[in-house]
C-alpha positions in Angstrom: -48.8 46.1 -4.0 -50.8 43.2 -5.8 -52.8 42.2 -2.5 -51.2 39.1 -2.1 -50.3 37.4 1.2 -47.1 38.2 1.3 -46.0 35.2 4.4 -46.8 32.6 1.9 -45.0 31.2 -1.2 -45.0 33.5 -3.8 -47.2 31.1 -6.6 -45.3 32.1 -9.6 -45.8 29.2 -11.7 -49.4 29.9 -11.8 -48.5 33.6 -12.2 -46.2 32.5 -15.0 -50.0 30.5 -16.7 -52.3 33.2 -15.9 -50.2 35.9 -17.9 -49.9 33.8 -21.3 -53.8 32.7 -20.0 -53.6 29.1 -19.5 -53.8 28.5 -16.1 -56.7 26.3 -14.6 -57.6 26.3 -11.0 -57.8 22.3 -11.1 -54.8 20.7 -9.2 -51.6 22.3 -7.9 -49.1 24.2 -10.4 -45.8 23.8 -10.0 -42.3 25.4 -12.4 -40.4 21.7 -13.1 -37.6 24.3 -15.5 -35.2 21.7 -17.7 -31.9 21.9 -16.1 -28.3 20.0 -16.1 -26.7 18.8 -13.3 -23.2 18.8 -13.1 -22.6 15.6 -11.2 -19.4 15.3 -9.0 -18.2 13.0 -5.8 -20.4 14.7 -3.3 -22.6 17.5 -5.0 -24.1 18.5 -8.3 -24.4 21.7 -9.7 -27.4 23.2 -11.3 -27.4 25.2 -14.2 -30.3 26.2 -16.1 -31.4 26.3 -19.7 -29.5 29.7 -20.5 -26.6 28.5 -22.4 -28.1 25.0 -23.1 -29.2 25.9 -26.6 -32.7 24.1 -26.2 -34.7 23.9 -29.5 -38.6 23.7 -29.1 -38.4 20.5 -30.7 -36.4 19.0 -28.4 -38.2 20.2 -25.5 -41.4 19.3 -27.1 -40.4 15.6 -27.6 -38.8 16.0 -23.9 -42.1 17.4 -22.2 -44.3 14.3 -24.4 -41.5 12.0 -22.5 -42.3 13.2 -19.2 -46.3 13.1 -19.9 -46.3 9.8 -21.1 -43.8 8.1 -18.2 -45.4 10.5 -15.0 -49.6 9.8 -16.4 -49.8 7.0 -14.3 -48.8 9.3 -11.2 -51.4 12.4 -12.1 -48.8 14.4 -13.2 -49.2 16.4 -16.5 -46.6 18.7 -18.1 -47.0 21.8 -20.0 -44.6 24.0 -21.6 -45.4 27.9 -22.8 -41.9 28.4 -24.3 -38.6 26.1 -24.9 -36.8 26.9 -21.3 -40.5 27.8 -19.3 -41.8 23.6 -18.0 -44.7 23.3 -15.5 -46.2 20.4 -14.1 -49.7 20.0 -12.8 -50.9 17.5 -9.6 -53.8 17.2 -7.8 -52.0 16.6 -4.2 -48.2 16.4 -2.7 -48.5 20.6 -2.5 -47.5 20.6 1.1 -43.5 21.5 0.4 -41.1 24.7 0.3 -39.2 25.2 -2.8 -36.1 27.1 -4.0 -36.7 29.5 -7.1 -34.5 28.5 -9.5 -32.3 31.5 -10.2 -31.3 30.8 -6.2 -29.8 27.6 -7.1 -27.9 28.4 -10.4 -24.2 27.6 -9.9 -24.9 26.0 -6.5 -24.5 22.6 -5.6 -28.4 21.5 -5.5 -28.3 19.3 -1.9 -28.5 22.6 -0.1 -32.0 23.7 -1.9 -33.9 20.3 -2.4 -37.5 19.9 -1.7 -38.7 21.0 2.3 -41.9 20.0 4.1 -44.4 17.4 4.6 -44.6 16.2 0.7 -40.5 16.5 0.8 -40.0 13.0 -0.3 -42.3 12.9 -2.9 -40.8 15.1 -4.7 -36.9 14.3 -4.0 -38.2 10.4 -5.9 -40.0 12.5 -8.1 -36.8 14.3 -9.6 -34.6 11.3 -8.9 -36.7 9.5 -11.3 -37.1 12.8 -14.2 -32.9 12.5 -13.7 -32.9 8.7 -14.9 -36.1 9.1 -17.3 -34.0 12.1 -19.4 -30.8 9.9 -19.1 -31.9 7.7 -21.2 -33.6 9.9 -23.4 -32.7 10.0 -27.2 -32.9 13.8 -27.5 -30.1 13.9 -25.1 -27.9 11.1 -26.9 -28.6 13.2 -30.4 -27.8 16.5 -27.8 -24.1 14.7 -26.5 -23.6 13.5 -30.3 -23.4 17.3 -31.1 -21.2 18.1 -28.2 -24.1 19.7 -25.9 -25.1 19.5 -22.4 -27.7 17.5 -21.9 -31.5 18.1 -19.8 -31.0 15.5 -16.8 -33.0 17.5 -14.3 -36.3 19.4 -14.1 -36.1 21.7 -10.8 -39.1 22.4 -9.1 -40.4 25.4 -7.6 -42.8 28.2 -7.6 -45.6 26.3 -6.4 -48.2 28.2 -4.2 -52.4 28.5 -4.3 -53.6 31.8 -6.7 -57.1 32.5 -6.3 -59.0 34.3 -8.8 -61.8 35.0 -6.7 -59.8 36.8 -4.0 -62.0 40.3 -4.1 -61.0 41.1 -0.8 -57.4 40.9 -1.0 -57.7 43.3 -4.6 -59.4 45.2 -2.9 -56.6 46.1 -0.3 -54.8 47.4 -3.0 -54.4 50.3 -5.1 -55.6 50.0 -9.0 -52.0 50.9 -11.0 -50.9 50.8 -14.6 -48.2 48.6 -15.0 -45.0 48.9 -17.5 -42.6 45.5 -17.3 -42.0 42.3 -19.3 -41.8 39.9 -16.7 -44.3 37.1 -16.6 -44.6 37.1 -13.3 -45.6 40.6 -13.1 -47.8 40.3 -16.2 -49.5 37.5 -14.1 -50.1 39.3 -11.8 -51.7 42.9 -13.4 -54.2 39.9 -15.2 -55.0 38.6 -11.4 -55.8 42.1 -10.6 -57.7 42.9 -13.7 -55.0 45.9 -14.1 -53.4 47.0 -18.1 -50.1 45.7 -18.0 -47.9 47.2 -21.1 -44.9 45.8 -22.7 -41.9 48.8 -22.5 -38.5 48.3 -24.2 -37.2 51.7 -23.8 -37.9 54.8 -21.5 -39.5 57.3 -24.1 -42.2 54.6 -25.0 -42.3 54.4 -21.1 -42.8 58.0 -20.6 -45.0 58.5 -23.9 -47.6 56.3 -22.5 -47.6 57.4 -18.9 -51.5 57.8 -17.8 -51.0 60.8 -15.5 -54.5 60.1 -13.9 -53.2 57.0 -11.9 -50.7 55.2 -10.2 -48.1 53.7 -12.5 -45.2 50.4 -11.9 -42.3 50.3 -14.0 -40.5 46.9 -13.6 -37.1 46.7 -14.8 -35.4 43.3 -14.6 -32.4 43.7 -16.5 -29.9 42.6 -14.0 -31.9 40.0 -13.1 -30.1 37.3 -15.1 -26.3 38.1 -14.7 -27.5 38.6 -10.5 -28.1 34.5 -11.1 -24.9 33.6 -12.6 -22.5 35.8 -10.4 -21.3 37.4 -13.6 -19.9 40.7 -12.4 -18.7 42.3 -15.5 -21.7 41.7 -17.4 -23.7 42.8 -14.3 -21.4 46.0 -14.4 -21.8 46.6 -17.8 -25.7 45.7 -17.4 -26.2 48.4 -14.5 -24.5 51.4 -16.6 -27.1 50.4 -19.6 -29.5 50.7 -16.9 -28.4 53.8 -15.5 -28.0 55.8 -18.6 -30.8 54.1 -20.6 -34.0 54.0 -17.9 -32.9 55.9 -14.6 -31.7 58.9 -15.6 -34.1 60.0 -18.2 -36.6 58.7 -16.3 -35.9 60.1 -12.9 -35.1 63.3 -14.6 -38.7 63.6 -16.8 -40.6 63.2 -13.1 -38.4 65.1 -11.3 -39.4 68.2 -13.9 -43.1 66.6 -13.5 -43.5 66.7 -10.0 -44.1 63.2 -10.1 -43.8 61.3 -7.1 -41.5 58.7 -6.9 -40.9 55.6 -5.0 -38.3 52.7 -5.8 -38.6 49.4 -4.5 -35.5 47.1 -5.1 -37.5 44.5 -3.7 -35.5 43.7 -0.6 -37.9 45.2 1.7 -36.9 48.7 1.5 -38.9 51.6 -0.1 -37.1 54.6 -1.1 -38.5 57.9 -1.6 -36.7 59.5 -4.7 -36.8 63.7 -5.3 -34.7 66.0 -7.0 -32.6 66.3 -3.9 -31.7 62.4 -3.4 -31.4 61.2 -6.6 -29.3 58.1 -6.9 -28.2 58.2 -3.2 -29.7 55.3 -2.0 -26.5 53.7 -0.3 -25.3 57.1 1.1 -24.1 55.8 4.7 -24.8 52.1 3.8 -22.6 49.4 3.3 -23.7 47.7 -0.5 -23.6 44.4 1.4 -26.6 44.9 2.8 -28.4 45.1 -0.3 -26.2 42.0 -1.7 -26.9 38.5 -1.2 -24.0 36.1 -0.5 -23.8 32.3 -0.4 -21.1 30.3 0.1 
């Protein structure tokens, strides 16, 4: 939709920069997210900031650690909120990554570092793991009975050209509705308006009939991560009764075309005749990713 090449890495730290408009094109842009790792015999298990109760203080003091320990190396950290680290280097891009919400829950040796630069970056987070044990934010954090930040995962990195008219122009000019900042990077890449929603009528109230419109909704995107099936449960009937329905139902009465994308590499085709029947002869599981 957004003209990128789609058979290479997805660069959403630099997506992440562009949409709060701090990204450079000097150097390589990588997410390095504060985590803790639950150590045990043979695995550790990641689990992000949610739940960790970071201040901005604390992860200020934390990313002025990590700038002033990694400046010998090139590396330079950067935060744009409390949870959201990146880190920027001028070589070692050549490795695959896991996006974070992948590895939440999951014992982290199945999703380290890949590729040529692999090693690099396995020291690389061996060392943030020993740098942040020692760190006295976390002492003043286990003093108050709180996990600490041993770990910074990496991932998202991947090159973003501004410059790349062709590929914009391969796609379709849209208005887009969502909150992500991924996808707010991505209407800035594009030079497209991108509009904050937090309910449907303001959604429908500022529809530009004249042009192709995205509405991204990521609500379930969180309790997806952490397996949480209730909450996800709970989640998807807000979702249902608070943005599909009254959505579906104003552009069904519109005549507005619809197509919904559950980004799994299907495209379905909604009118007032197949509403909410998307797994009509399907098993769910193929729209469900497991892991053991």
């Amino acid at each position: 939709m957004f003209g990128l090449d789609d058979t290479r890495p997805l660069p959403a730290a630099a997506l992440s920069l562009l949409a709060c408009g701090r990204y450079s094109e000097q150097g390589h842009w990588f997410r390095a997210d504060p985590v803790y790792l639950q150590a045990d015999m043979d695995h550790a298990i990641l689990r992000d900031s949610h739940g960790l109760d970071l201040t901005l203080e604390e992860s200020t003091a934390l990313i002025e650690a990590l700038n002033a320990h990694f400046q010998q190396d090139g590396i330079r950290f950067l935060m744009t909120d409390k949870d959201s680290w990146f880190l920027n280097i001028a070589d070692h891009e050549r490795v695959t990554t896991t996006p974070l919400h992948e590895v939440i829950g999951r014992n982290v040796y199945a999703f380290m570092p890949q590729g040529e630069d692999a090693l690099y970056w396995k020291k690389f987070m061996n060392e943030v793991q020993m740098l942040l044990h020692s760190s006295a934010v976390n002492e003043q954090r286990e003093q108050a009975d709180k996990l600490p930040v041993n770990g910074a995962w990496l991932w998202g990195g991947g090159a973003l050209s501004l410059n790349a008219e062709a590929d914009k122009n391969n796609s379709q000019a849209m208005e887009i509705f969502g909150r992500h900042a991924m996808v707010q990077g991505l209407a800035v890449l594009n030079q497209w308006q991108c509009h904050s929603v937090t309910h449907a009528d303001e959604f429908m109230a500022g529809f530009p009939a004249a042009s192709n419109s995205l509405l991204v909704l990521d609500d379930l995107f969180e309790m997806t991560s952490y397996g949480d099936v209730m909450a996800w449960q709970s989640s998807l009937h807000e979702l249902y009764s608070q943005w599909l329905e009254p959505v579906l139902n104003w552009a069904m009465k519109k005549k507005i075309k619809v197509n919904l994308y559950p980004c799994n590499g299907v495209c379905y085709q909604i009118s007032p005749y197949n509403k909410f029947r998307l797994f009509r002869n399907k098993h769910i599981s193929n729209y469900i990713h497991t892991y053991e």
